[in-house]
DRENSEDREN-574389 format. One record per residue: residue number from 1; residue in one letter; x, y, z of N, C-alpha, C, O in turn. Coordinates in steps of 0.02 Angstrom, whole numbers, plus 50000, padded with zeros to 5 digits. Last residue first. Layout:
<pts>
(NUM; 'A'; (X; Y; Z); (X; Y; Z); (X; Y; Z); (X; Y; Z));
...
</pts>
This chain:
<pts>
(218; 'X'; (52391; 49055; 50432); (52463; 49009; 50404); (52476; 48972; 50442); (52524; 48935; 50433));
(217; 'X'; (52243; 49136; 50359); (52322; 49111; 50429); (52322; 49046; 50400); (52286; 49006; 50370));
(216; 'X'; (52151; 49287; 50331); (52197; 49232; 50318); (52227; 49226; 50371); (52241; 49266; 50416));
(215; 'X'; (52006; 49376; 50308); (52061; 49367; 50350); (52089; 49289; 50342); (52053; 49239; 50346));
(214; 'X'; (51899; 49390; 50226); (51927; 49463; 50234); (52029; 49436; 50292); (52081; 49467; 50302));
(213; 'X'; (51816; 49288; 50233); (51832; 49316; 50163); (51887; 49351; 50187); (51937; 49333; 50155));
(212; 'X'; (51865; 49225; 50400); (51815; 49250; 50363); (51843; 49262; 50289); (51902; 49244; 50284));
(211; 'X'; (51878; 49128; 50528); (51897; 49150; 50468); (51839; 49167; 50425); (51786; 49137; 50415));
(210; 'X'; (51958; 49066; 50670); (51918; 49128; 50644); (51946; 49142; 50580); (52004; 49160; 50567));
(209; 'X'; (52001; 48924; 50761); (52016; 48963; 50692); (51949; 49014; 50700); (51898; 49000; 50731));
(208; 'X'; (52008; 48954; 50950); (51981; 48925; 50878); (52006; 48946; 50814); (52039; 48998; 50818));
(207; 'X'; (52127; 48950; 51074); (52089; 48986; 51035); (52066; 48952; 50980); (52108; 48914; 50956));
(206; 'X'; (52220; 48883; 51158); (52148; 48868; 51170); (52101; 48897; 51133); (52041; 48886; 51144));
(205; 'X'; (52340; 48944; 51115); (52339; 48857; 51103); (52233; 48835; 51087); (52199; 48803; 51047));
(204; 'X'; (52360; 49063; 51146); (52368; 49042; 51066); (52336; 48970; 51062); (52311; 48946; 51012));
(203; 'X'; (52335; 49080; 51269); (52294; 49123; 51225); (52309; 49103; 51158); (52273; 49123; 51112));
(202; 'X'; (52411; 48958; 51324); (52349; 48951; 51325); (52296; 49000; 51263); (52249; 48981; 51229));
(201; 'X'; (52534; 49054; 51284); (52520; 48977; 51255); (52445; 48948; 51265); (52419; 48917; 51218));
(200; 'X'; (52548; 49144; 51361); (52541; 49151; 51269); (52519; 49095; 51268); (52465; 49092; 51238));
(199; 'X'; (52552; 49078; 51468); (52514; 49146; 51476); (52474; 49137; 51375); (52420; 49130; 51346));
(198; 'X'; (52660; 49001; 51467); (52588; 48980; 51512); (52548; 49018; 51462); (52515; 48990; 51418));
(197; 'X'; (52780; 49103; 51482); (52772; 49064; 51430); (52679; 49017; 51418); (52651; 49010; 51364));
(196; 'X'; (52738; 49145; 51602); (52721; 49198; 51547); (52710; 49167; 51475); (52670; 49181; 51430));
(195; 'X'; (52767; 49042; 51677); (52717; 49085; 51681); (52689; 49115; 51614); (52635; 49109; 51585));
(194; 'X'; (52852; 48912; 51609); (52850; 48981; 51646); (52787; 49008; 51633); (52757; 48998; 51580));
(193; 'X'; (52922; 48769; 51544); (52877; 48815; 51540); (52873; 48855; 51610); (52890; 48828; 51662));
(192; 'X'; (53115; 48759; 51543); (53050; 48747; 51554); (52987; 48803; 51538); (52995; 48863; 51524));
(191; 'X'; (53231; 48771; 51429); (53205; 48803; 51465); (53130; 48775; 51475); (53090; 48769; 51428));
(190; 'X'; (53397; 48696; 51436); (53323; 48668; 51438); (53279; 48723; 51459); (53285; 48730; 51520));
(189; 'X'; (53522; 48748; 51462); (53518; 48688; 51393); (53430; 48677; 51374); (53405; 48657; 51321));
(188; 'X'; (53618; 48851; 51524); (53566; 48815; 51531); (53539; 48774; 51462); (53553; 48800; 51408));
(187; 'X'; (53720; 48936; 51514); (53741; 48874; 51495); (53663; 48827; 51512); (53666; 48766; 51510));
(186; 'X'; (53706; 49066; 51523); (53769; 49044; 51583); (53755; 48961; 51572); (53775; 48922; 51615));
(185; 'X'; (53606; 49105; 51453); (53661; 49170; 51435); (53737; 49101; 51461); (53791; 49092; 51433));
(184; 'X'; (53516; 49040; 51523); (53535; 49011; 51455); (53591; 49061; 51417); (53612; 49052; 51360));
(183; 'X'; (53508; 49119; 51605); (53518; 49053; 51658); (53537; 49028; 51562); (53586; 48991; 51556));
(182; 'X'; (53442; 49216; 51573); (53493; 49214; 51620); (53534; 49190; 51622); (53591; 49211; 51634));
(181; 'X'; (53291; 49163; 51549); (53348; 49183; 51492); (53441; 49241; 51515); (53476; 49281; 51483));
(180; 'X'; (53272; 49137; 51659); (53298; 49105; 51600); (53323; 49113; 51553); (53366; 49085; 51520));
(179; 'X'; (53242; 49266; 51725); (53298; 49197; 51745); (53309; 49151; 51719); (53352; 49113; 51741));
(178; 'X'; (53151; 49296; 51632); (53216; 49353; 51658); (53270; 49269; 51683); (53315; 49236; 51657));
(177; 'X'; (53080; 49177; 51541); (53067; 49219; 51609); (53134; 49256; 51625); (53177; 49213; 51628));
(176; 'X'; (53024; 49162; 51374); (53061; 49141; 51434); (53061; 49193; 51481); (53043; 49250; 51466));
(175; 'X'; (52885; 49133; 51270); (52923; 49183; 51302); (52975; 49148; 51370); (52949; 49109; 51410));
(174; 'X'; (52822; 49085; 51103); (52825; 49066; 51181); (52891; 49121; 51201); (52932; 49144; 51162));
(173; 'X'; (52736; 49230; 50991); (52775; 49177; 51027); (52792; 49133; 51086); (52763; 49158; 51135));
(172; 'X'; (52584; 49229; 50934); (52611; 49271; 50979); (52653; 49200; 51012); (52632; 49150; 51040));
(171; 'X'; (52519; 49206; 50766); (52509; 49195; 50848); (52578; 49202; 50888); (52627; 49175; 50863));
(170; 'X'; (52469; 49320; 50644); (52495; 49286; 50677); (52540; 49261; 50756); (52581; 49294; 50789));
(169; 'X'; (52351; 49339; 50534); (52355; 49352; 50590); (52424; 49304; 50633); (52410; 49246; 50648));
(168; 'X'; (52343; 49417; 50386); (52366; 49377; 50410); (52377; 49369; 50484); (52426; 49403; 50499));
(167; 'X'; (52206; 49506; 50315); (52227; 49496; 50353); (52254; 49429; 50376); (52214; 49384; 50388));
(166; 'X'; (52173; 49598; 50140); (52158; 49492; 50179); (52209; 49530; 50252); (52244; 49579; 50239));
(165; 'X'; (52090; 49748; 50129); (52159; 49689; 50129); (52134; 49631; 50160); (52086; 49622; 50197));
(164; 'X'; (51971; 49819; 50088); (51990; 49783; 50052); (52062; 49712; 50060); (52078; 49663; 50026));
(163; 'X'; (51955; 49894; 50195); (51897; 49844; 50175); (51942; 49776; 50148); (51949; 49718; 50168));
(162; 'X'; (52037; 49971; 50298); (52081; 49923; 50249); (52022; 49872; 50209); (52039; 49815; 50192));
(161; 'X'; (51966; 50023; 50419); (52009; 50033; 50379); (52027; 50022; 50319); (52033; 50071; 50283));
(160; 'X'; (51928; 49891; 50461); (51846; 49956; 50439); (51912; 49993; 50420); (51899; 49986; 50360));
(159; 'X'; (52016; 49817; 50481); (51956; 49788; 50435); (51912; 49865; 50414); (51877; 49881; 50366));
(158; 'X'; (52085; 49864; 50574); (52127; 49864; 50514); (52067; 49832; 50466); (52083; 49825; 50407));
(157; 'X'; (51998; 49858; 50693); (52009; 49908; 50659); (52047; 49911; 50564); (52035; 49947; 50516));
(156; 'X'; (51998; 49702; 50696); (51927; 49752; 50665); (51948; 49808; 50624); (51938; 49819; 50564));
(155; 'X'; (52141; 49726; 50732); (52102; 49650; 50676); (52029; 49694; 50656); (52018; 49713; 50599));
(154; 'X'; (52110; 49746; 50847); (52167; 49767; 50781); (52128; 49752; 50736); (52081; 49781; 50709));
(153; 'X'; (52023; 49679; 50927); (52024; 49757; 50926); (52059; 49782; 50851); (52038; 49825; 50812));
(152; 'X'; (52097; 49581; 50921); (52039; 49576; 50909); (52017; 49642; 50880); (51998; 49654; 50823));
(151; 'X'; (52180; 49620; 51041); (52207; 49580; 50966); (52151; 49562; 50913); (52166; 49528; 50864));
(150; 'X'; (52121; 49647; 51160); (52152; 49699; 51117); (52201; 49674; 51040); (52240; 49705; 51003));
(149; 'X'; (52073; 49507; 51177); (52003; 49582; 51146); (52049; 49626; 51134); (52029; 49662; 51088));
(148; 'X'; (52171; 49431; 51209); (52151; 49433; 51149); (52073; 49490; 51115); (52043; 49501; 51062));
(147; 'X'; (52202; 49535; 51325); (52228; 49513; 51264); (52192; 49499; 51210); (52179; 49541; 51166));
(146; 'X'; (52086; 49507; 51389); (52102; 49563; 51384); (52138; 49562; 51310); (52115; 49581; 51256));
(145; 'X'; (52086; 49340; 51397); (52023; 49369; 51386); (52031; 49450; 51345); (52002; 49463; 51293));
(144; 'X'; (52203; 49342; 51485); (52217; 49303; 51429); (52175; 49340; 51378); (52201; 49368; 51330));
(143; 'X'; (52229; 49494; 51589); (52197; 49449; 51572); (52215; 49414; 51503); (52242; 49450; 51461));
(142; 'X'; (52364; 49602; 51629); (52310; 49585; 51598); (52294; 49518; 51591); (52341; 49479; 51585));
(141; 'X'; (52471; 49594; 51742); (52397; 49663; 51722); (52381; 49646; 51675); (52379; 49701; 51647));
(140; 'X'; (52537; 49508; 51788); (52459; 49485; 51774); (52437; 49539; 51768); (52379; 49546; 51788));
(139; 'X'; (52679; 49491; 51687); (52662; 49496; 51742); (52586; 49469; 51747); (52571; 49417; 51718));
(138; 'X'; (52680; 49517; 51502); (52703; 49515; 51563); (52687; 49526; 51629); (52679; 49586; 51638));
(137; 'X'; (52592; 49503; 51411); (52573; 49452; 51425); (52625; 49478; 51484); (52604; 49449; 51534));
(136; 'X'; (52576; 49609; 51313); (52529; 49627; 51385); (52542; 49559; 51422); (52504; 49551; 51470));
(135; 'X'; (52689; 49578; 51221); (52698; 49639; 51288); (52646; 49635; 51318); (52654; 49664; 51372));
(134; 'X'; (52633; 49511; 51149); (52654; 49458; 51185); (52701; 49516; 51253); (52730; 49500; 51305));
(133; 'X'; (52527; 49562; 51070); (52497; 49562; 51126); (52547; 49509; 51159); (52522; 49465; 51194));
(132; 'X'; (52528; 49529; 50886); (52535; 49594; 50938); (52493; 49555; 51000); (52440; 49524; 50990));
(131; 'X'; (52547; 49536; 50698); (52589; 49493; 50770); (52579; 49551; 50811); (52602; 49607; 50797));
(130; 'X'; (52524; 49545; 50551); (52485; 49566; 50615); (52511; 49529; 50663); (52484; 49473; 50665));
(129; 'X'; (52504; 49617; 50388); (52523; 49545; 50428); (52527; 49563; 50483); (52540; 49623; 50479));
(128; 'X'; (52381; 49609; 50254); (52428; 49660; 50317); (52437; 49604; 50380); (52398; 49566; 50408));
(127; 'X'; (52386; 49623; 50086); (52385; 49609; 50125); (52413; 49635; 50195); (52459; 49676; 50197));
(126; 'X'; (52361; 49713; 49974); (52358; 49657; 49964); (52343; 49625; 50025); (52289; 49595; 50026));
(125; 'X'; (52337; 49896; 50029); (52389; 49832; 50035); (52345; 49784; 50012); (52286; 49798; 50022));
(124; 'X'; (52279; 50027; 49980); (52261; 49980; 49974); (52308; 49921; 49991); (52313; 49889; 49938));
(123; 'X'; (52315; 50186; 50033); (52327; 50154; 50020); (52259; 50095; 50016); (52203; 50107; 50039));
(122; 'X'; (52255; 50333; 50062); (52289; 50316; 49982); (52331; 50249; 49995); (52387; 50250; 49968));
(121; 'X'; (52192; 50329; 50187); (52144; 50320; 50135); (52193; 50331; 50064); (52162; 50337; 50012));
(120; 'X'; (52224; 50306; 50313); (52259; 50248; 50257); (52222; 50270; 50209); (52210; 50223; 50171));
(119; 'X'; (52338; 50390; 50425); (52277; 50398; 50376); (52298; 50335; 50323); (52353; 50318; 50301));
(118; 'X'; (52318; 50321; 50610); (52371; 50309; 50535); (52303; 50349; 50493); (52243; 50346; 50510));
(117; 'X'; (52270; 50319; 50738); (52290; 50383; 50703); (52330; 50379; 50632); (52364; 50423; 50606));
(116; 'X'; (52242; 50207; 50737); (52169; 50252; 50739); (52207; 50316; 50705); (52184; 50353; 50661));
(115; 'X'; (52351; 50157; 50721); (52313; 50144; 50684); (52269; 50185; 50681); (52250; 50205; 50625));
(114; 'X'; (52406; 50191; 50880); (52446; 50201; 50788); (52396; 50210; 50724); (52398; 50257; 50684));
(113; 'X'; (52317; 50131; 50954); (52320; 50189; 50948); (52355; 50233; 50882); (52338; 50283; 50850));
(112; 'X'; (52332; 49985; 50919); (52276; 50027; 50920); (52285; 50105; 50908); (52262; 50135; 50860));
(111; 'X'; (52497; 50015; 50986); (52464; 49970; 50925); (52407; 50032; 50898); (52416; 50087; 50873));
(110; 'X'; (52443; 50023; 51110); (52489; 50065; 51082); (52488; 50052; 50998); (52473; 50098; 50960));
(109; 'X'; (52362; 49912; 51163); (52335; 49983; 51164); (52375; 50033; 51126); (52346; 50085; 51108));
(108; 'X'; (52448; 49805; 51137); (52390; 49785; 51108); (52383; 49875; 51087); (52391; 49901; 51032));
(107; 'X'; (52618; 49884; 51153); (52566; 49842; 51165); (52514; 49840; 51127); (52521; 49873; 51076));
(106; 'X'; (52792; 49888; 51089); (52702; 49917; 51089); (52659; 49861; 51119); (52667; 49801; 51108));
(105; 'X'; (52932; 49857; 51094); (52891; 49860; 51160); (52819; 49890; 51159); (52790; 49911; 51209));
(104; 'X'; (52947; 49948; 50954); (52970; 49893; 50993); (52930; 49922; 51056); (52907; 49977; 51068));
(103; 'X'; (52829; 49928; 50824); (52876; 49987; 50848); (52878; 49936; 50918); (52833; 49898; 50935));
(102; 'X'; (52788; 49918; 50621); (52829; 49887; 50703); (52858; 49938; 50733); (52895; 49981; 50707));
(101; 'X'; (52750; 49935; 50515); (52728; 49958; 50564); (52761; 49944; 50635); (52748; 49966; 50691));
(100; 'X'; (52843; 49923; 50364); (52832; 49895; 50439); (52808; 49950; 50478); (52836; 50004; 50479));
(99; 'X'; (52795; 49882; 50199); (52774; 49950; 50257); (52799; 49927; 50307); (52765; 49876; 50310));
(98; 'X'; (52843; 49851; 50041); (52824; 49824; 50094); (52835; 49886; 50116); (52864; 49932; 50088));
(97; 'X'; (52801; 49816; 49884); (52820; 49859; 49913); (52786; 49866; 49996); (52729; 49881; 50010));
(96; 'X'; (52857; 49667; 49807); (52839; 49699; 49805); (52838; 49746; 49894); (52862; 49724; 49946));
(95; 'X'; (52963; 49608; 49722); (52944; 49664; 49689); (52871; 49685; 49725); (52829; 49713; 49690));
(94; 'X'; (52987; 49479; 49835); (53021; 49505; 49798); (52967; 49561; 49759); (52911; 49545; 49779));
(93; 'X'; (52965; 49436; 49975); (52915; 49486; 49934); (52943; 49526; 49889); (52937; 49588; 49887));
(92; 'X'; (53086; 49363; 50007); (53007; 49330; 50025); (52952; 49357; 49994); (52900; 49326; 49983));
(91; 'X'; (53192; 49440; 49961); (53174; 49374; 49952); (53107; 49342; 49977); (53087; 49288; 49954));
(90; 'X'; (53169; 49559; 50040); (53178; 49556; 49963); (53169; 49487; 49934); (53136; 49481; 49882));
(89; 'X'; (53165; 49509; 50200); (53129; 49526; 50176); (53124; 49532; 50086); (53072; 49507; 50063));
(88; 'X'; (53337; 49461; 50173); (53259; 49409; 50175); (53190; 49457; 50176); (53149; 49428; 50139));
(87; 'X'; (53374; 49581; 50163); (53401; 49556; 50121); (53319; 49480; 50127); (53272; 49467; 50089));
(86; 'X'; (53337; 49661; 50286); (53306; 49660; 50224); (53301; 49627; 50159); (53257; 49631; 50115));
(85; 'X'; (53342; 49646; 50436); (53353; 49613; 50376); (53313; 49610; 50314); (53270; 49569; 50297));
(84; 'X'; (53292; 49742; 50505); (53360; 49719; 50491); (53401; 49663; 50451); (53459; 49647; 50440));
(83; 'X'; (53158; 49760; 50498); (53194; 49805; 50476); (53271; 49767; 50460); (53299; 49768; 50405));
(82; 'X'; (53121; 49662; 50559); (53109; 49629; 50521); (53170; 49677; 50468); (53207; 49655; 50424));
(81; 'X'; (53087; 49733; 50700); (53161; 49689; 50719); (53182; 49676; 50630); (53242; 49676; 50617));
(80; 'X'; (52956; 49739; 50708); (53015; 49806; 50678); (53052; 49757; 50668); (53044; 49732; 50612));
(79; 'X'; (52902; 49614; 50756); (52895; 49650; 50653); (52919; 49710; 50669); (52897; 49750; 50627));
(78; 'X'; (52958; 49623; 50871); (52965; 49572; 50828); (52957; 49585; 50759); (52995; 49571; 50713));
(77; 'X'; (52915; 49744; 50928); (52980; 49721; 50925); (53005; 49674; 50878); (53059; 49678; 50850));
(76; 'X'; (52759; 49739; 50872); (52789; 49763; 50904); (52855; 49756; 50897); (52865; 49761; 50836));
(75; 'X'; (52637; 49788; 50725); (52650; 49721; 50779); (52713; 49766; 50813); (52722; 49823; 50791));
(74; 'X'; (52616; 49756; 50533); (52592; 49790; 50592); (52612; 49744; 50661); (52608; 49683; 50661));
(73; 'X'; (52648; 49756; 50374); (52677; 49736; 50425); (52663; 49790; 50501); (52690; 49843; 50517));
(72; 'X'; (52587; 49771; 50209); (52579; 49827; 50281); (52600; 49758; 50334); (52563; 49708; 50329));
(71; 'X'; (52611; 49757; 50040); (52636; 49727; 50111); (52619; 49759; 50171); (52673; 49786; 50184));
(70; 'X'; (52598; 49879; 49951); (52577; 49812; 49948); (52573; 49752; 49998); (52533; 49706; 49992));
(69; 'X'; (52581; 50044; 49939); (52608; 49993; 49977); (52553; 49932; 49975); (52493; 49932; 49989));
(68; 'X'; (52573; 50179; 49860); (52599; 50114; 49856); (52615; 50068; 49896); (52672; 50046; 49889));
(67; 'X'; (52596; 50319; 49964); (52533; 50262; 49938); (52603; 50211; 49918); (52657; 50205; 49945));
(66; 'X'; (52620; 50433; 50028); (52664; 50405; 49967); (52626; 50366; 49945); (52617; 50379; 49886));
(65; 'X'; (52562; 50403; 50173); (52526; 50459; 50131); (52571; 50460; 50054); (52543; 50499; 50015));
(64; 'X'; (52642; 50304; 50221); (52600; 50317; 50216); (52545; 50347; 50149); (52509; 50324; 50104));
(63; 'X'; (52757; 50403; 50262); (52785; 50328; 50212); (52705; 50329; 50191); (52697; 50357; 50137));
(62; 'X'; (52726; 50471; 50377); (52731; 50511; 50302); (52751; 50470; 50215); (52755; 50487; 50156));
(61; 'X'; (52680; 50383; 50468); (52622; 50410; 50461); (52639; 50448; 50357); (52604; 50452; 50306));
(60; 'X'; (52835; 50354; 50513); (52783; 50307; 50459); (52706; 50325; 50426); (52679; 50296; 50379));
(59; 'X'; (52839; 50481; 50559); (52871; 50441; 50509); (52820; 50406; 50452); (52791; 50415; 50399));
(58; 'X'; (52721; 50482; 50648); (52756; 50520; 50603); (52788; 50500; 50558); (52759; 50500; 50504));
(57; 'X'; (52787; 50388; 50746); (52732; 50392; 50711); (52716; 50430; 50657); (52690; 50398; 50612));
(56; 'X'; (52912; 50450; 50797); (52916; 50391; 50748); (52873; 50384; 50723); (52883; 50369; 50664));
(55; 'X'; (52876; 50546; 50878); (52903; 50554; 50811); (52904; 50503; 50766); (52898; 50510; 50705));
(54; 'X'; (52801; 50461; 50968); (52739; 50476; 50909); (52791; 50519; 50857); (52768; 50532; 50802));
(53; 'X'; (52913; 50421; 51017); (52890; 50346; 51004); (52821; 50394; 50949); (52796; 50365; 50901));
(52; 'X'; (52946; 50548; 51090); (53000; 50494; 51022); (52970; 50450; 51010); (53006; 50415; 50974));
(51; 'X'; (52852; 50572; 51161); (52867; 50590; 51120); (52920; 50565; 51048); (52922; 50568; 50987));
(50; 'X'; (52779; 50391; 51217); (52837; 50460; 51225); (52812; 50511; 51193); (52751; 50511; 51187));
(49; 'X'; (52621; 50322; 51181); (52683; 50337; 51212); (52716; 50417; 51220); (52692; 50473; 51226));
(48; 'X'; (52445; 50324; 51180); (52514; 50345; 51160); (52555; 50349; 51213); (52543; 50368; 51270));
(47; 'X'; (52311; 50195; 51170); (52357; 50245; 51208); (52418; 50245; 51188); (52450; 50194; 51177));
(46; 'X'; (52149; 50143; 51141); (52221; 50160; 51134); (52248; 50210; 51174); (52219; 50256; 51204));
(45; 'X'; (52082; 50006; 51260); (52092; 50087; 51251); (52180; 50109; 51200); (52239; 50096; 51215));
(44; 'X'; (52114; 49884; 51255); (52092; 49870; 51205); (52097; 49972; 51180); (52108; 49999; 51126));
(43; 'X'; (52190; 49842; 51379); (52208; 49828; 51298); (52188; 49846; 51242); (52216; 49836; 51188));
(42; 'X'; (52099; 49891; 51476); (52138; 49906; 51451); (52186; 49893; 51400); (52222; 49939; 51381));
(41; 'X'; (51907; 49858; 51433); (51967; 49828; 51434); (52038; 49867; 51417); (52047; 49881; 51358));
(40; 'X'; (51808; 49940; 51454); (51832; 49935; 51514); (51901; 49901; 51498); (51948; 49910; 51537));
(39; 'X'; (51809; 50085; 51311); (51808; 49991; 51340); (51843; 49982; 51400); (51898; 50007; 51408));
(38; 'X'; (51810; 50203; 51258); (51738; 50183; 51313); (51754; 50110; 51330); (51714; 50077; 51363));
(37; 'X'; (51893; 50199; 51175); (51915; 50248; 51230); (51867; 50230; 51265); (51880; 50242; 51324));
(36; 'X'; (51840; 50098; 51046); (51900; 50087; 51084); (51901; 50149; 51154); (51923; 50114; 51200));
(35; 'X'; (51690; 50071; 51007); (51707; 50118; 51035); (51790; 50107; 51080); (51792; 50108; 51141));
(34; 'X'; (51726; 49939; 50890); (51717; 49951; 50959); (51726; 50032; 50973); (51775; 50057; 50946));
(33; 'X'; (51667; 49968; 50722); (51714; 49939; 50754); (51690; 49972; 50840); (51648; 50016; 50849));
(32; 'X'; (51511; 49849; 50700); (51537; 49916; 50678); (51596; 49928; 50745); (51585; 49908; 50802));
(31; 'X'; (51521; 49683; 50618); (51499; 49753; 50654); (51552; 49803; 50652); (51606; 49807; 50623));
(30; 'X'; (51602; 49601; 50571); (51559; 49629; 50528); (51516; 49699; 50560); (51491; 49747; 50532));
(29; 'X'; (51639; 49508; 50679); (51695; 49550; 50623); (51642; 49586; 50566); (51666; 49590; 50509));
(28; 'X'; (51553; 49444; 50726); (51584; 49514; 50762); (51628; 49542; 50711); (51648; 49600; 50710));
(27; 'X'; (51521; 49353; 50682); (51483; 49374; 50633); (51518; 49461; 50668); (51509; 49516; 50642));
(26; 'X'; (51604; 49250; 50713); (51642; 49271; 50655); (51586; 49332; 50642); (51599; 49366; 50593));
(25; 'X'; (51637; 49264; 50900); (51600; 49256; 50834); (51604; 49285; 50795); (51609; 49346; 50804));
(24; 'X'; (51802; 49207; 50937); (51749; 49241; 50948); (51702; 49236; 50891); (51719; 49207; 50838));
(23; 'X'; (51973; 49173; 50960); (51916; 49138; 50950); (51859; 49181; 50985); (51860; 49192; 51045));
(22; 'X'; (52104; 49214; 50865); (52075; 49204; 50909); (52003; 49203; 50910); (51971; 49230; 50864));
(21; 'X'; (52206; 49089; 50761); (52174; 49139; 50762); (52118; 49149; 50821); (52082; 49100; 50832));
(20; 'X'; (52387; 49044; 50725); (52307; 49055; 50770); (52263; 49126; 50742); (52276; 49181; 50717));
(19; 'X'; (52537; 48957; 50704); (52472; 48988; 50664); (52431; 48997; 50745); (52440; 48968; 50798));
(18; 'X'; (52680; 49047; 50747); (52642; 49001; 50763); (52567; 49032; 50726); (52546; 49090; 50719));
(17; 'X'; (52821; 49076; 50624); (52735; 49100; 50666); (52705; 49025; 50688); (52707; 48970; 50661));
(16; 'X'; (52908; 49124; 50562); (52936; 49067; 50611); (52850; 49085; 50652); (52842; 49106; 50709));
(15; 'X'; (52928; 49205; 50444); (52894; 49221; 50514); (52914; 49193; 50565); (52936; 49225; 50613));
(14; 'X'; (52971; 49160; 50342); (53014; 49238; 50358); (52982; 49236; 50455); (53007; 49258; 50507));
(13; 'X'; (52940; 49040; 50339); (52981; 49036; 50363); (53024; 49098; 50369); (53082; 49102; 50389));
(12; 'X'; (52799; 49067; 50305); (52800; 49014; 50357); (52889; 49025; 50384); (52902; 49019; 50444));
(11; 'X'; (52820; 49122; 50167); (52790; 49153; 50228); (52806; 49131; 50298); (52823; 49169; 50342));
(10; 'X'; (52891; 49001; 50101); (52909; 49050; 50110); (52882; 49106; 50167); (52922; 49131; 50207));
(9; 'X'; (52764; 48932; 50102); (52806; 48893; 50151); (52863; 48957; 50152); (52883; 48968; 50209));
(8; 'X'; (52664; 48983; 50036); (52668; 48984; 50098); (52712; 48952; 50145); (52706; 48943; 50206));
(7; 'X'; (52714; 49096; 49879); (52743; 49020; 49947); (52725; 49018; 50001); (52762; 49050; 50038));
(6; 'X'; (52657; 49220; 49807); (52703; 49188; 49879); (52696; 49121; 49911); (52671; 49106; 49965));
(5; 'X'; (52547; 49275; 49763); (52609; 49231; 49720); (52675; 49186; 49756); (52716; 49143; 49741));
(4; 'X'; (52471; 49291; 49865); (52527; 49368; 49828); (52560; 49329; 49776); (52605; 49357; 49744));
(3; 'X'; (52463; 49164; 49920); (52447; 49231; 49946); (52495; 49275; 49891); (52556; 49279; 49894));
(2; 'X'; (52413; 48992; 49864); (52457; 49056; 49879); (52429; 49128; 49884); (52378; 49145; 49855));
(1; 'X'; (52377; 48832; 49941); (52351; 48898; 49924); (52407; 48950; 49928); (52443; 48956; 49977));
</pts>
């Protein structure tokens, strides 16, 4: 099956994604989106950063309101990071007109919060590709459960937003621990599993496919 005219093996390899999708009832994607500021789950409340982190909102808030955009790239460090190479971005979506939403170190709630405040009503994307929640995975302030309700959370919102785009969801990388990735700076060859690495891997591994008309994965 192709997306946009695109290769999914081309997709498969701008991303390096682990496929998932997280697991709840498909008929929840059809309700009406969560009161996000009333949810006990902190992942799921949006919330703003700095001031330099909502200039940047801005920004992209003014890319936006230009319309044309065919590609919407939403998610944290990992889909900004995408910025730097553009030369493979042009090659994976040759002619057409990509957005990154990426802003580094966002969480599930920071995310959310972009969105609630993005205006999308002059756009339509084809599609909107979605990597977010491997920042709540540090330490234990949040739950596996939390997570994936603030990845869930997206995923609606960008639905009662965006009727019209397919959503690509994609699953949240394995992670190394400060002392490993230390310890592989000074010649370590093997990094074992870790906590955190634990953390993503259960919330990606133990989750079901979820799929509806409205949402794709690779």
């Amino acid at each position: 099956m192709k997306l946009l005219n695109i290769p999914t093996h081309s997709l498969i390899l701008a991303f390096a994604a682990l496929s998932t999708l997280f697991s709840h009832a498909a008929a929840a994607l059809n309700a009406a989106p969560l009161a996000l500021e009333q949810s006990d789950n902190p992942a799921v409340r949006p919330a703003a950063r700095s001031e330099r982190w909502q200039a940047d909102h801005a920004k992209r808030e003014a890319r936006l309101q230009k319309g044309h955009v065919d590609i919407l790239l939403v998610g944290d460090s990992i889909t900004h990071g995408w910025k730097r190479h553009p030369e493979l971005l042009k090659q994976c979506f040759a002619g057409q007109q990509v957005v990154n939403l990426g802003h580094p170190a966002d969480k599930t709630e920071n995310i959310l919060w972009r969105l609630s405040n993005h205006k999308m009503d002059k756009i339509t994307p084809q599609v909107a590709i979605v990597m977010a929640g491997t920042n709540n995975s540090n330490n234990d302030e949040y739950t596996i459960e939390e997570i994936a309700g603030g990845v869930e959370a997206i995923v609606q919102l960008l639905q009662a937003k965006l009727p019209e785009t397919k959503i690509l969801l994609l699953g949240i990388f394995p992670r190394g621990s400060r002392e490993q990735r230390i310890g592989l700076k000074n010649g370590l060859t093997e990094a074992a599993m870790n906590p955190q690495w634990e953390k993503s891997t259960r919330l990606t591994g133990s989750s079901k496919a979820w799929l509806t008309e409205t949402m794709w994965c690779i």
